[in-house]
GUFIRO-987361 format. One record per atom (N, C-alpha, C, CB): residue in one letter; x, y, z. Coordinates in steps of 0.001 Angstrom, whole numbers, plus 500000, padded with zeros to 6 digits. Each point is the difference from the previous one (the first is absolute). Glycine has a CB too. Example, Ala and Ser with C-alpha at 12.3 -4.5 7.8 and 13.67 -1.06 7.14 Angstrom:
A513190494310507800A499110501190500000A500900501200500000A498108498827501246S501542502223498034S500820501190500060S499230501090500730S501184499372497855
This chain:
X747817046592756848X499612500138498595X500849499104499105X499277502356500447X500038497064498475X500759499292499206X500321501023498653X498908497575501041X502559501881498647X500469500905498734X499335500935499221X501011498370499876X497858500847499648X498439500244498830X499922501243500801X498271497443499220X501243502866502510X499375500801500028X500388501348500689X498747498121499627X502730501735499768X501239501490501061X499837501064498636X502796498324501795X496874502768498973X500017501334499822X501419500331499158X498444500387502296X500922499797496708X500906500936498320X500716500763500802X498226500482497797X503137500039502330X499693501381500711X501545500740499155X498431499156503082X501158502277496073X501038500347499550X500708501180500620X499065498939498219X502162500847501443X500785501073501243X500484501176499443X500902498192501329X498857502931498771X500265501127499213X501198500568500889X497461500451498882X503850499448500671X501373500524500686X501127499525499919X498877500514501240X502508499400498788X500604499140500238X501217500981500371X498790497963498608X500761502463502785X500949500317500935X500688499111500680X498869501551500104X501780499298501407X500575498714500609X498852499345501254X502803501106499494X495914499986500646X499105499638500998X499167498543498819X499679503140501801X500489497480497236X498887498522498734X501120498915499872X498331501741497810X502787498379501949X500871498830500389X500015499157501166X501075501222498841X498604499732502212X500882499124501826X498662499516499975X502034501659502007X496643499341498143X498777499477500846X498839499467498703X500436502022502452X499012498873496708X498652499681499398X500842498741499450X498276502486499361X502279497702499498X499986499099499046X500586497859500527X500556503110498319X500468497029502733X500325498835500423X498456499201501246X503213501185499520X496354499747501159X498953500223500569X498290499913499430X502085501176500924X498161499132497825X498727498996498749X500285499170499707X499271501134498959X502087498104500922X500033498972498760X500165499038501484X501347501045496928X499238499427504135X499089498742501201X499432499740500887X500826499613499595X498131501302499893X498710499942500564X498985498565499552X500344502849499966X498888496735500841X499131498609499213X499051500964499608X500209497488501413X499249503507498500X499180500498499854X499762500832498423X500287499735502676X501191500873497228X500117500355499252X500937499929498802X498901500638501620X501344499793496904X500966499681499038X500730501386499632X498577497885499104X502917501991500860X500161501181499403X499693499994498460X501626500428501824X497720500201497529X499449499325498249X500757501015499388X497245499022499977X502659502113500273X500901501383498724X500764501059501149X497622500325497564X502902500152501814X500884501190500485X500212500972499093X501080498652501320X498835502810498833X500273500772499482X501083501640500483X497775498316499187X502558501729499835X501045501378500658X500322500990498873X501382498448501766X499197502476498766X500356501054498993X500948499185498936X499872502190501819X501013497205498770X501559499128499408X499146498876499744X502459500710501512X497322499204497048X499882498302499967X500825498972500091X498773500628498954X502683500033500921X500924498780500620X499847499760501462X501714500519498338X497863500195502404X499744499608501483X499071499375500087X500765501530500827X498083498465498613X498727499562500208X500320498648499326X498449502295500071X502067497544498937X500820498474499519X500523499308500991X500735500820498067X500137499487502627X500679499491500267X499706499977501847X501384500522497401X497529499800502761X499468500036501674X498702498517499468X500263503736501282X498704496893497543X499257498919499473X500614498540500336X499292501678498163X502000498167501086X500971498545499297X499775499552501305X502188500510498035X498521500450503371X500443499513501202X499150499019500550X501031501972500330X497315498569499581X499097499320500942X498984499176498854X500145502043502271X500330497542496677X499293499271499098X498382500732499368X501438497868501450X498769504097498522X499042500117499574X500247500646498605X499009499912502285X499719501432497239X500515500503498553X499896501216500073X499406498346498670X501594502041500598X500202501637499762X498714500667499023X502935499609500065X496562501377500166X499163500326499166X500238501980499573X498278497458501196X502106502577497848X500591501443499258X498400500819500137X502332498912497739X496635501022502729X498799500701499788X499067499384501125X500373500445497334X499961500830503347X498617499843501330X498840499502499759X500593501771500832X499037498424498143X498358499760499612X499514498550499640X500095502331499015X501505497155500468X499897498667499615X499781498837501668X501836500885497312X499336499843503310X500485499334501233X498350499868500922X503080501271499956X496028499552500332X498948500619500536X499348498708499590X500151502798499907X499474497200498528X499539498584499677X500563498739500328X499380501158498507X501490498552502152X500674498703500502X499808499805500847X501261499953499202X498283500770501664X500190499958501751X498879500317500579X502172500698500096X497623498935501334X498899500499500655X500283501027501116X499006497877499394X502372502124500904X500018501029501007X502145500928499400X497611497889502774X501748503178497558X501312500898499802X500570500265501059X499283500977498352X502242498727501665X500589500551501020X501080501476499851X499595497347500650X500070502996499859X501263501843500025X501162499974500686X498190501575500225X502876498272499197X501251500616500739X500562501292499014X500756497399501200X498894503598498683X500393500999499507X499360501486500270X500626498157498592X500189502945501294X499653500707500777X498188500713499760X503016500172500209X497195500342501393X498139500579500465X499467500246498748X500254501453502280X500676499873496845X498891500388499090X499555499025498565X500898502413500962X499945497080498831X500383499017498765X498493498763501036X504024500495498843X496166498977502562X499112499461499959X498901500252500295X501276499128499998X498183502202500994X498763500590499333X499546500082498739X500399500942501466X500027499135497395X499127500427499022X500502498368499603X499759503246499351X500846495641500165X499597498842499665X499090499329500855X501882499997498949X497962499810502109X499104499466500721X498963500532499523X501163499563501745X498394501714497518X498579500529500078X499585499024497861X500446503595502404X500401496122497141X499681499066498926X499661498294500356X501602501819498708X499480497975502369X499847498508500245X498593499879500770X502734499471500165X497051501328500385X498612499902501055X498590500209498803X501445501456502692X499424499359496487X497946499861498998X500484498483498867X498881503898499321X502330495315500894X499765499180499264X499758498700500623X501094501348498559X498520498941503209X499282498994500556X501098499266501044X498274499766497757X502844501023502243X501356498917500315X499458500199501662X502690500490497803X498121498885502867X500302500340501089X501330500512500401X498368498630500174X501643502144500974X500954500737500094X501195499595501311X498115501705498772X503091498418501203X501146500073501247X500719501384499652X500563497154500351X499213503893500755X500912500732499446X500548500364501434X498944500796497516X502059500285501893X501355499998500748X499290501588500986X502557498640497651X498119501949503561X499770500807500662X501309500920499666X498365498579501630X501130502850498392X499001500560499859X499468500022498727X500666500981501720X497574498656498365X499266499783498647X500025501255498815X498405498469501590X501911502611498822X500307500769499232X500936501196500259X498081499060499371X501582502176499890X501430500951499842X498930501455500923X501817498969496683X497096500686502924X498897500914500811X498528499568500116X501375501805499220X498112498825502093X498671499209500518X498945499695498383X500034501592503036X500070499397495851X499198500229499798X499923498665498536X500017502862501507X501151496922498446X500616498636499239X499403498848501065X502626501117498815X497686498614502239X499875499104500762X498326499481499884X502218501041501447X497000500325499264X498604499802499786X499693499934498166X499476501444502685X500966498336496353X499992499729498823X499675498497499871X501507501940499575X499380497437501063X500210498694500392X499198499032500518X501528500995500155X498011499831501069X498898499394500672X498764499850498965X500854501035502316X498838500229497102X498683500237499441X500250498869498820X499399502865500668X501648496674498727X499768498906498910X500231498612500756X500876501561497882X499728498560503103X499617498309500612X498204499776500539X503000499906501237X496696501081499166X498769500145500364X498710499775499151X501313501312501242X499111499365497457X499023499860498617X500131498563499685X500376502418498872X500754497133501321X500219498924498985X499660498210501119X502409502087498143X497936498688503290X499535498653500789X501326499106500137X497388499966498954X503686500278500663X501201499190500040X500208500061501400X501025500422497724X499927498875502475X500835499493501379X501204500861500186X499367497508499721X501343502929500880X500814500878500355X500831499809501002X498631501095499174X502759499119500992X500646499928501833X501705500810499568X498588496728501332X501452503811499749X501364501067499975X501142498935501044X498383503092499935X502649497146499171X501061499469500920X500796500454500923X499905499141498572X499368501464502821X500243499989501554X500772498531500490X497622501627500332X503251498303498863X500968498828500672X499403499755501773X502585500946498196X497964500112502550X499916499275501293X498731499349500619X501679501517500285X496965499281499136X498796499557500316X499562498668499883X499715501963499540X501421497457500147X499746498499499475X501259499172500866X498927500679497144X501691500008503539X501039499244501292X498881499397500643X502143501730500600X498274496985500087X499218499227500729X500089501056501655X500613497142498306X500758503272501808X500025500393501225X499464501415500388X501762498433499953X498129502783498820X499286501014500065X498568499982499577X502050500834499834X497000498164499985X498090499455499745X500538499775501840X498704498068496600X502175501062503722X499717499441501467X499936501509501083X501580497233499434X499435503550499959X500010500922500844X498785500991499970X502380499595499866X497041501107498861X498544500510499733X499145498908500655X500467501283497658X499555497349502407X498808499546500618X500114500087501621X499609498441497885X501380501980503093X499935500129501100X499626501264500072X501345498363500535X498438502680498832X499588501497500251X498665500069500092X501754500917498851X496988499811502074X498888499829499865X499893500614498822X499367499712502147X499238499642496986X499651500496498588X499303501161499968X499930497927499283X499425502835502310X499345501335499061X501205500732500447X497022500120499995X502972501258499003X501158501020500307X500274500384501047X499681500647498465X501293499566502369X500662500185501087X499491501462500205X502064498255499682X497722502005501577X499930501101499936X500883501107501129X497835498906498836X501739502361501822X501364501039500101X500893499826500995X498786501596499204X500727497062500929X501196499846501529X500895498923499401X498288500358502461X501999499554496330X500672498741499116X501056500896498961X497532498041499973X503897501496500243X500622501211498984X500562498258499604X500797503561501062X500006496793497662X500604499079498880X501380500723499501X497479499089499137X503142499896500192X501257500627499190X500324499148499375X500845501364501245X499996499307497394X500830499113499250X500955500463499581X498580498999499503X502774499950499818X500944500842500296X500712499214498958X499816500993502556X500523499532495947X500860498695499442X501085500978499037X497767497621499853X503479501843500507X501504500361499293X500662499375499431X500211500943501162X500512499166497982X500295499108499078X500965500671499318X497965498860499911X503333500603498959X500366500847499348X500211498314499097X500969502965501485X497907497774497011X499979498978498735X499904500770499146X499059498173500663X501807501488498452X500477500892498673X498694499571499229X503015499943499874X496454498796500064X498674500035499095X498855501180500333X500381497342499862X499421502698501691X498991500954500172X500720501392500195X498350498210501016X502930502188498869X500607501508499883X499024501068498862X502776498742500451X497898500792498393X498736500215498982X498796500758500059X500681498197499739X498389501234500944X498363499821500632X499881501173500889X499779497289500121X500981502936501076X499680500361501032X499182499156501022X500356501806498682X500065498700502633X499651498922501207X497893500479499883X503313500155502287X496688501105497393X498638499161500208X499332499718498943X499704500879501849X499973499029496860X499479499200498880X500647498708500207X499647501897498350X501074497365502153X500559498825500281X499422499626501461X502148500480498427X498709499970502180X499181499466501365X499109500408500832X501491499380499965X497688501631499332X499181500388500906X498514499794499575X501813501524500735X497748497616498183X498907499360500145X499662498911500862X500129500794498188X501198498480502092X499864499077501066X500226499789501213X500097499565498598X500292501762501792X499912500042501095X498687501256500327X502767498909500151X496822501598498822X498259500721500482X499221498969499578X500100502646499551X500012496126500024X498811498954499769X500260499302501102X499690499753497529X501459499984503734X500517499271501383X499043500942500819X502875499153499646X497290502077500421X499826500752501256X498473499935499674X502350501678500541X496929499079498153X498624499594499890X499187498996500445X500642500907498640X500162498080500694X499093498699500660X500603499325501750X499624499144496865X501349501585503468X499957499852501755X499116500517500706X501927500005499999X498354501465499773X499439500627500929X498073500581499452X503165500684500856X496748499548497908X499027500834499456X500498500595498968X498994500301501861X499915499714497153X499944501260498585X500617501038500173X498034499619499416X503104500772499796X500291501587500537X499331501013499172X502280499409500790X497436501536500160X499253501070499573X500344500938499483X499134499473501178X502198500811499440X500374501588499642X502074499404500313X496851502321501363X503548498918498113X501365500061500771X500172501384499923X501136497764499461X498761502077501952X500513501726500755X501555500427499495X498592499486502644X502347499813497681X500856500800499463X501398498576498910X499286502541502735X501527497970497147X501169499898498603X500852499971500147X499385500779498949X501750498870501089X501174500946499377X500960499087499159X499983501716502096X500813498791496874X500590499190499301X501445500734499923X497773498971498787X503425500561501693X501556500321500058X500846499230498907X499759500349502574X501040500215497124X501183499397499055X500781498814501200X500543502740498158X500108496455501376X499699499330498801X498508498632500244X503180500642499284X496128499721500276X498734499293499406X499563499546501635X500784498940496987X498941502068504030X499902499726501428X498425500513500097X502813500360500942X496163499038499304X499124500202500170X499030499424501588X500754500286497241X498822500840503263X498879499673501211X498627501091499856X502220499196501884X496674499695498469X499161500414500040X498757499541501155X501149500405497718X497973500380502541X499034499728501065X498692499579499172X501073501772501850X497758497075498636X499207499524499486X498788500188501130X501675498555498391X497191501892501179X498591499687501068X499165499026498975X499693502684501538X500377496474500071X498649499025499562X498951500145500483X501085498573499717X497795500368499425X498609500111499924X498946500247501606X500718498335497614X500646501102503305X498956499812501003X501156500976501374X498346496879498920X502321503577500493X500691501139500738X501695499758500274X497494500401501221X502706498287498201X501496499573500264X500468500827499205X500060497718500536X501350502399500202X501240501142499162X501253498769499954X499406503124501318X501116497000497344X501319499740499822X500836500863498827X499194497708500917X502010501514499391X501429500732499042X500659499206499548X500432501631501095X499955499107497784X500755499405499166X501713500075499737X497663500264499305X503022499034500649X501521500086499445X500173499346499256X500846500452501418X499669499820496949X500679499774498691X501001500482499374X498392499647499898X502715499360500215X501154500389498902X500500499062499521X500595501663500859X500154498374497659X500226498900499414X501481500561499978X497642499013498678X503350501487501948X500989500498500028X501016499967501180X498653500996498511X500418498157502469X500800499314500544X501143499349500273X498597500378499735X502680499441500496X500644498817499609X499942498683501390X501714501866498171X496666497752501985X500246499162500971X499512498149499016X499365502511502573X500974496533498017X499881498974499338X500150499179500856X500530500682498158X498286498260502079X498577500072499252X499568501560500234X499167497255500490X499698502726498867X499455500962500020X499178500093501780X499961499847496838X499716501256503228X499534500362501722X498185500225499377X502889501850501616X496007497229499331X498945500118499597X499688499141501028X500013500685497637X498797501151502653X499479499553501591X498568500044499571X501839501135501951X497436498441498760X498539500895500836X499271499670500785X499723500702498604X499705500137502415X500162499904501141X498445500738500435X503004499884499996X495756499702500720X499143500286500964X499818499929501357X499527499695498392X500181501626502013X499798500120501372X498783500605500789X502188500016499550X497285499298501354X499207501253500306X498570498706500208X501369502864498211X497715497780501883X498276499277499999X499632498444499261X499278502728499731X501703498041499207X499800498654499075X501046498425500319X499374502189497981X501318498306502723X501017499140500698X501721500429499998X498100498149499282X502674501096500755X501209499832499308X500601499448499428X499928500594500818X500341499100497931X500364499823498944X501150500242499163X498199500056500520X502786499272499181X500975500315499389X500830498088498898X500157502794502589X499983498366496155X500460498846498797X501284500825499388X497293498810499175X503383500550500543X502021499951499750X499538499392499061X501922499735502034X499074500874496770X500175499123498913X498986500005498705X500998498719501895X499625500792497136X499470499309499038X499095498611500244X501971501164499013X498400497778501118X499577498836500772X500139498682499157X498383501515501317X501499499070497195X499688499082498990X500601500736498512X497667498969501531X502786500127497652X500522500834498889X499103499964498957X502209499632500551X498306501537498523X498838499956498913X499080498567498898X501636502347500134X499481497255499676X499574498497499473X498980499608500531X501916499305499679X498169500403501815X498867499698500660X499156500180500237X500768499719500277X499020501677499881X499005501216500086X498854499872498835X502021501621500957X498882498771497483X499714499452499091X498851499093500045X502101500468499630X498454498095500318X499638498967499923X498216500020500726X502979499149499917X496962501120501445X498861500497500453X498936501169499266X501514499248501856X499522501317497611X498914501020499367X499241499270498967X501435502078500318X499115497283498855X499757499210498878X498520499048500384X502941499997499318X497879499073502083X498607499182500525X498778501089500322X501579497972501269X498373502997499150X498582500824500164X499481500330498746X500629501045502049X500483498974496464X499188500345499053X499539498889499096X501044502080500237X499436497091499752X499667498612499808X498532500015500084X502139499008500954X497947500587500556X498638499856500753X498807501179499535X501543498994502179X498883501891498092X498839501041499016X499214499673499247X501196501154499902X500265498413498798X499226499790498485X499334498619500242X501836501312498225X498604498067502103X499420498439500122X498610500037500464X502237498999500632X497601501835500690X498977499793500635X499624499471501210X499949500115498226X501622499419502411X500153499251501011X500537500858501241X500307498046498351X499746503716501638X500546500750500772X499298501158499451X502153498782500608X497731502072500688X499297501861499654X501508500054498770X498600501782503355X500802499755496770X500809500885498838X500884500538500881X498278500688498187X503477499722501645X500566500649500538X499640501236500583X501044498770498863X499271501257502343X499543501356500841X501167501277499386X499055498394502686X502578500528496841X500895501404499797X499873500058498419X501992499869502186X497040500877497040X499610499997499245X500272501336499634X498771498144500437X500839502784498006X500203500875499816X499170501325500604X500943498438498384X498168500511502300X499515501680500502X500810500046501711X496814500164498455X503603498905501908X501104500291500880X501023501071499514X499683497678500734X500815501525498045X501327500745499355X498979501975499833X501657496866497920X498007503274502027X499077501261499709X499801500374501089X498918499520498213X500494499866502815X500260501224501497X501526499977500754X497239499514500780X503851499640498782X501241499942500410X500287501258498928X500527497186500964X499385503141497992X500374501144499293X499436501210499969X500603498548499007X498506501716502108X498934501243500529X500859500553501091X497450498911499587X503045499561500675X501093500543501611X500914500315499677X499611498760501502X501242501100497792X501457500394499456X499746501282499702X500882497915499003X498326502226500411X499648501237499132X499996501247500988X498464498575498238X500540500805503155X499701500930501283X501230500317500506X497898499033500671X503054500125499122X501069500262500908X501192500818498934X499366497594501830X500758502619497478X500655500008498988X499500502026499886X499946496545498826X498951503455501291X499064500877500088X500186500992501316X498561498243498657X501742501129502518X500358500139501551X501238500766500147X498975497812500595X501797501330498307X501386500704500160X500409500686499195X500551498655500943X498344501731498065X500562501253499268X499603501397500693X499830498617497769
């Protein structure tokens, strides 16, 4: 794309996730411009704007008019209900996981990207590693079924995600990993959630595979420990690691939405109605272990 024709795109946040990844990650993109920024602090939003040569704008409504696509780094509920203005004013959307604070916000979301026909995609960092697409593409594509068990397993101890809890943080992405390995999950039989922020849980899939889960962000191991692992009918299978850092990740996400709006690529598959059945599952499990 030439200059003339990169995507407006204004960034609503200026945390340290809108500092490290969205905002350095728009302004170099070819695809796209960082054009406005906005935040609670307008000295932050100044002074994140100055960084990447874009503009601060004191009024959402104004910013909406500048841009063609909104990006979210701020929290679920704050971006459930802005996303549901930027979407009837035609924008397109990037938002952050988990899409909201409850299903019923989330499906809010969907129903105005849907009315309105915009473009949409959730930031599942890893789904965009070159080496975890390589690893989903060696798994057969229909759901595994009962002679196929799975697992995942990720620890960590990060004071950014302490806060959060391990599973509103990490456990959309690793039930959007195991989903798209093995099969849709259907149900989760059972739960349990331990101090400090220690969570396991059991998952059934669509076509009879069983897996489990392990989450804690309280860890003190470094790097972080992040497995997952298939066995059984569907083959054997196993991915270590991160693979790729967010920047990068990023950067890919950006090229699928590019391509969207342009016309030169489908529409993102990790889109908000992804983000909406990843928050049906949390909910189930969350639900499991009470």
């Amino acid at each position: 794309m030439c200059g003339m024709d990169r995507l407006r795109v204004g960034l609503v946040g200026g945390g340290p996730w809108a500092r490290t990844v969205h905002a350095p990650g728009l302004a170099a993109h070819p695809g796209t411009e960082l054009a406005a920024v906005w935040t609670r602090r307008p000295e932050v939003a100044a002074e994140l704007a100055a960084e990447h040569g874009a503009r601060c704008y004191p009024d959402l409504e104004i910013l909406f008019d500048a841009v063609d696509v909104v990006a979210f780094a701020v929290p679920p509920p704050v971006q459930s209900r802005l996303a549901l203005f930027a979407a009837a004013a035609g924008k397109h959307l990037i938002c952050e996981e988990p899409l909201a604070a409850t299903v019923g916000e989330a499906r809010a979301v969907v129903d105005a990207v849907e009315q309105t026909g915009v473009h949409s995609t959730l930031v599942l960092t890893m789904r965009h590693v070159p080496g975890v697409r390589e690893w989903l593409d060696e798994i057969p594509a229909e759901p595994a079924g009962p002679d196929t068990v799975a697992s995942a397993r990720w620890l960590c101890a990060s004071p950014r995600r302490a806060g959060h809890g391990a599973l509103r943080d990490l456990g959309p992405h690793v039930l959007d990993l195991l989903d798209a390995a093995v099969g849709p999950v259907t149900d989760v039989p059972w739960a349990r959630h331990e101090e400090p922020d220690l969570w396991r849980f059991g998952l059934l899939h669509s076509g009879g595979a069983r897996s489990t889960v392990t989450l804690c962000t309280q860890v003190p191991v470094e790097p972080p420990e992040i497995e997952f692992t298939v066995f059984g009918g569907a083959g054997r299978h196993r991915l270590a690691g991160r693979g790729a850092d967010a920047p990068t990740c990023y950067a890919a996400l950006l090229d699928e939405l590019v391509a969207a709006v342009d016309g030169s690529g489908p529409a993102p598959a990790l889109d908000v109605r992804r983000g909406l059945h990843l928050q049906e599952l949390v909910e189930a499990v969350r639900f499991a272990a009470a």
